[in-house]
C-alpha positions as CSV (number, residue, x, y, z in Angstrom):
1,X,-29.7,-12.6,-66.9
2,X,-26.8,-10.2,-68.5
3,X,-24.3,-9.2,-66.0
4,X,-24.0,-5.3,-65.7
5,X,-20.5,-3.8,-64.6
6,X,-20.5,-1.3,-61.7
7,X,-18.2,1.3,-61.2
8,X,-17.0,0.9,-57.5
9,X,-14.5,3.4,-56.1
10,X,-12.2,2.1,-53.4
11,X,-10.5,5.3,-52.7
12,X,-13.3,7.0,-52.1
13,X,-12.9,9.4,-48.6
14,X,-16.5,8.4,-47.4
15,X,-15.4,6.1,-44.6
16,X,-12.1,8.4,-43.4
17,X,-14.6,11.0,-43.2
18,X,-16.9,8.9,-40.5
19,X,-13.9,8.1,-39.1
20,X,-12.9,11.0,-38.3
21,X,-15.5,12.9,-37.3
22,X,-16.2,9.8,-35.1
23,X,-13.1,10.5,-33.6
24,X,-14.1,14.4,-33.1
25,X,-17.2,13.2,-31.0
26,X,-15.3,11.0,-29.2
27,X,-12.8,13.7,-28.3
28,X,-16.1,16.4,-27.6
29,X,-17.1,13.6,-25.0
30,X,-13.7,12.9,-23.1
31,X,-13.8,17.2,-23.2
32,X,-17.3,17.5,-21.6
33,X,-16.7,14.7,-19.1
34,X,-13.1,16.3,-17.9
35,X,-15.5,19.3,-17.5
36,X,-17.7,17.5,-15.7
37,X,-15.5,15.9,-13.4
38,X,-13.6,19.2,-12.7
39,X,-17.2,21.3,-12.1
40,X,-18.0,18.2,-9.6
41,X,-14.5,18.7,-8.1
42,X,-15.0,22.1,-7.6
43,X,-18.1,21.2,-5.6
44,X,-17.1,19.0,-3.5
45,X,-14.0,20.8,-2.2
46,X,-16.5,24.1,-1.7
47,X,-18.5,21.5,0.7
48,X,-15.3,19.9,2.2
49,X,-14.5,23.4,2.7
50,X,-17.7,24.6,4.6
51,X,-17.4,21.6,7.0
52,X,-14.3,22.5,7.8
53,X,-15.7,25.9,8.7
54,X,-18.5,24.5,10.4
55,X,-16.1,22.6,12.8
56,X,-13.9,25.2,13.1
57,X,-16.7,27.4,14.5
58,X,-17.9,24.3,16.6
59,X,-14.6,23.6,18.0
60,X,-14.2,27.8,19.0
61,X,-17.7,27.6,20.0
62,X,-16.9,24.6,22.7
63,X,-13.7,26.6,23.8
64,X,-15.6,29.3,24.8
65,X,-18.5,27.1,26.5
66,X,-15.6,25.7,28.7
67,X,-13.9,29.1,29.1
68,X,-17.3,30.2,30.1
69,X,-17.4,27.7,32.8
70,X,-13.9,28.3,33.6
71,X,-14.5,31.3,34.5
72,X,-17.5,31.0,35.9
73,X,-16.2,28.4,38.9
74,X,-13.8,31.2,39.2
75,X,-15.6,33.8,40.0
76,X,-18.1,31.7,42.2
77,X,-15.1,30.4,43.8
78,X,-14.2,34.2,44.4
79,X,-17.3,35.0,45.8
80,X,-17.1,32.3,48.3
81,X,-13.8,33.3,49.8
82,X,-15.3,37.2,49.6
83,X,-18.5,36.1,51.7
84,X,-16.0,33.9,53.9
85,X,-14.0,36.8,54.4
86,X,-17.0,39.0,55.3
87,X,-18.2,36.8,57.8
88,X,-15.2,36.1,59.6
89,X,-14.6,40.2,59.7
90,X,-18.0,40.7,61.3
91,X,-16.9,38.0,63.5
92,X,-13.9,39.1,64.9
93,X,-15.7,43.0,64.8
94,X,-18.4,41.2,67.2
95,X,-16.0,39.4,69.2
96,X,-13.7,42.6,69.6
97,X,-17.4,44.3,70.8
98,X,-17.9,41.4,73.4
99,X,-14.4,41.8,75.0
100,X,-14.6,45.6,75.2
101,X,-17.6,44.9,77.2
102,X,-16.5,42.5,79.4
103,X,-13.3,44.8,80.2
104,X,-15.6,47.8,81.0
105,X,-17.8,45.0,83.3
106,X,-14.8,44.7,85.0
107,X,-13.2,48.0,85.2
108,X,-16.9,49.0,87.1
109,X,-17.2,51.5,84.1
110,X,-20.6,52.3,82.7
111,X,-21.5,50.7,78.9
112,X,-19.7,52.1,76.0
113,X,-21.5,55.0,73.8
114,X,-22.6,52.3,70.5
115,X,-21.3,55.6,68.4
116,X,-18.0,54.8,69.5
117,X,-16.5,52.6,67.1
118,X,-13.7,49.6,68.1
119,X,-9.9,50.7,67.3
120,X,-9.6,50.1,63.8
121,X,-5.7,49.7,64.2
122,X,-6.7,46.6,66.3
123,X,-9.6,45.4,64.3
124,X,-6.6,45.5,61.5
125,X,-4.2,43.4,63.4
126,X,-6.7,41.0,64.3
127,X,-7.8,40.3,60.8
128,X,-4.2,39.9,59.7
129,X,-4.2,36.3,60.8
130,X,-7.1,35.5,59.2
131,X,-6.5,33.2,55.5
132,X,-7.5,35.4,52.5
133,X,-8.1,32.6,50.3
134,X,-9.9,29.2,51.4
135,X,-9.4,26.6,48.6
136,X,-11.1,23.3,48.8
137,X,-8.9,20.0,48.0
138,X,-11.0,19.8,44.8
139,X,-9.5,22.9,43.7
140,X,-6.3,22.5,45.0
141,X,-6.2,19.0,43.1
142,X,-7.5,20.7,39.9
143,X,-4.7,23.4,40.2
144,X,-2.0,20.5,40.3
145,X,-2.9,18.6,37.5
146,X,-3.2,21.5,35.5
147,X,0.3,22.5,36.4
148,X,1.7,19.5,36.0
149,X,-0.3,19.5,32.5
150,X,1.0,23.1,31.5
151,X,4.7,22.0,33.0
152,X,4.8,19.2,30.5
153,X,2.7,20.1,27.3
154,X,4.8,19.1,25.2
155,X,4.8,15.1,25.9
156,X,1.1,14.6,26.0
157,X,2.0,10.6,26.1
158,X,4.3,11.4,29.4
159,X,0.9,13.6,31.4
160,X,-1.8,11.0,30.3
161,X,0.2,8.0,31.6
162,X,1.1,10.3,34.8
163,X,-2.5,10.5,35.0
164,X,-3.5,6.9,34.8
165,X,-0.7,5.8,37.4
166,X,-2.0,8.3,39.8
167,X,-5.5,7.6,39.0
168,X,-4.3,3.6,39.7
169,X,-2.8,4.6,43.4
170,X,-5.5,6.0,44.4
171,X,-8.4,3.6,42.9
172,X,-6.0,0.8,45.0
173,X,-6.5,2.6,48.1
174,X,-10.2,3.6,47.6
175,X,-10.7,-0.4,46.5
176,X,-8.4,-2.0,49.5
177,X,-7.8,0.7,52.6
178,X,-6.5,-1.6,54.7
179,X,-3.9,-3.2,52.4
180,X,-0.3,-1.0,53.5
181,X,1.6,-1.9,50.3
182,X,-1.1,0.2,48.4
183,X,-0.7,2.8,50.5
184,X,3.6,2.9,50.7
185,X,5.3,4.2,47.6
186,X,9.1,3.8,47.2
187,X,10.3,6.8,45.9
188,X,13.2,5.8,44.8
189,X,11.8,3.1,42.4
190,X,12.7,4.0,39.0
191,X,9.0,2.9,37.5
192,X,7.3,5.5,39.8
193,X,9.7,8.1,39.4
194,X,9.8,8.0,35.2
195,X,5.8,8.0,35.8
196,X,5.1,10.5,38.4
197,X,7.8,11.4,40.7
198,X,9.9,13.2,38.1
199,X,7.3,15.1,36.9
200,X,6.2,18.2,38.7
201,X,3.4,17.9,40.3
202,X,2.7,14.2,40.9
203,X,3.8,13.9,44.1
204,X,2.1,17.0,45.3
205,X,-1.3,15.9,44.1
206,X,-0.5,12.7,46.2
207,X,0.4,14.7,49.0
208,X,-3.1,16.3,49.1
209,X,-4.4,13.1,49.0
210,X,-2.9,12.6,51.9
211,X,0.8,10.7,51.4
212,X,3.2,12.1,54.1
213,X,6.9,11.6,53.6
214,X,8.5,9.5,55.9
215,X,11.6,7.2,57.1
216,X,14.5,10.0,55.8
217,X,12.3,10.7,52.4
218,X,12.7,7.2,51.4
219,X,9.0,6.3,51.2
220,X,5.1,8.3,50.7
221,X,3.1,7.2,53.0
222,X,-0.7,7.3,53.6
223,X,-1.4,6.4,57.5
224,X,-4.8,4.0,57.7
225,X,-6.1,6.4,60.2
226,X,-5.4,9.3,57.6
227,X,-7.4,7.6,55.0
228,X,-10.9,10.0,53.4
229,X,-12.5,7.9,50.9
230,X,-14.3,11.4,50.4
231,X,-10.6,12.7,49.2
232,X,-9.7,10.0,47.7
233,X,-13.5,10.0,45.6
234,X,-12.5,13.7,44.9
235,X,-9.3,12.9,43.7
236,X,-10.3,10.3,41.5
237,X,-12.9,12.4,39.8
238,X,-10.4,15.2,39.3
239,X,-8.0,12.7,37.4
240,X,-11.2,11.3,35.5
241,X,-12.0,15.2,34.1
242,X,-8.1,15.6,33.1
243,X,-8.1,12.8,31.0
244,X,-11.7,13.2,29.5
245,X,-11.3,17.5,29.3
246,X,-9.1,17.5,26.0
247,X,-9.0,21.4,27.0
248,X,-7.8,20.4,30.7
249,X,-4.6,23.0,31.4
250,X,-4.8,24.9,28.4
251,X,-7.5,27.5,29.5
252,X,-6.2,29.6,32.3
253,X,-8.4,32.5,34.8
């Protein structure tokens, strides 16, 4: 068989151009992926951006629940001490009646007109002795912690620990009564006073749990006969709700 010659071109620009336009694609794909990527980017920090919205609303939302209630136990507790009020005025109004009658009994003189109307410069003067405001220990407790909270709301560490040491003398006492060195605090130990005693408000909420000072202010101390588990169940559960409450202190009425 005769060999025939062929004419083969080595320079020809055949393969650079597959090459290149290989190279092109390549380039169109990174392109379309960055784009991609970017487009999912964008999506993703729109949704990151609507949680945070949605907890933003959430976390106003529970703010105002709580300032609800806040204010709520407010103005029930103001209605209380109104009614309280009330009662004792009609009180003292009946008891003024009572005596004026009495005195006339004994005077011989006939019964007073009822149109006549007790002195109201008296009525006045007895009423001034009367307490305006009747707190109960819960509240009274509450009031403390949250001024102690407020006093010292910059070292969140310093109140919580506060907290927990009060929250340990008083679960000692409600657990053992009858053991004195649970019920004797030394106030000039250094561990108790960097915890509670140096802080405004600690010892005061142990004082309405009943700690009296005693022996030249050189101890608190809560007397066996002076111990109310009820006060000290209170006082525990108000400690509890500070700790828990991450609002505790900052909402004021």
């Amino acid at each position: 068989m005769p060999l025939v010659a062929v004419d083969i071109n080595l320079d020809s620009p055949q393969l650079f151009d597959i090459t290149e336009q290989m190279k092109m694609k390549a380039q169109e794909l990174r392109n379309k992926e960055h784009k991609k990527k970017e487009v999912e980017e964008k999506k993703l920090e729109r949704q990151r951006e609507k949680e945070r919205i949605r907890a933003s609303k959430d976390l106003t939302e529970a703010k105002r629940i709580l300032e609800s209630n806040e204010k709520q136990r407010y103005l029930a507790l103001k209605k209380k001490e109104k009614e309280e009020e009330k009662r004792a005025r009609e009180k003292i109004v009946k008891k003024l009646e009572h005596d004026k009658v009495e005195r006339r009994s004994r005077l011989g003189l006939p019964p007073e007109s009822p149109s006549v109307k007790p002195s109201t410069h008296l009525l006045q003067e007895k009423t001034t002795s009367l307490p305006l405001k009747s707190v109960t220990n819960a509240e009274q407790m509450r009031e403390c912690l949250r001024s102690l909270k407020r006093n010292h709301q910059n070292d969140g560490a310093r109140v919580r620990r506060a907290f927990e040491t009060l929250l340990i003398y008083v679960g000692n006492i409600a657990k053992n009564p009858d053991e004195e060195k649970f019920r004797k605090i030394r106030l000039t130990n250094p561990l108790f006073q960097d915890r509670v005693g140096n802080l405004r408000g600690g010892m005061e909420f142990l004082e309405l749990c009943g700690f009296e000072r005693t022996e030249g202010d050189e101890f608190l101390y809560l007397p066996d006969d002076k111990v109310n588990m009820e006060l000290l169940n209170t006082a525990g559960s108000e400690l509890k709700s500070a700790m828990t409450n991450p609002f505790f202190g900052l909402l004021s009425v």
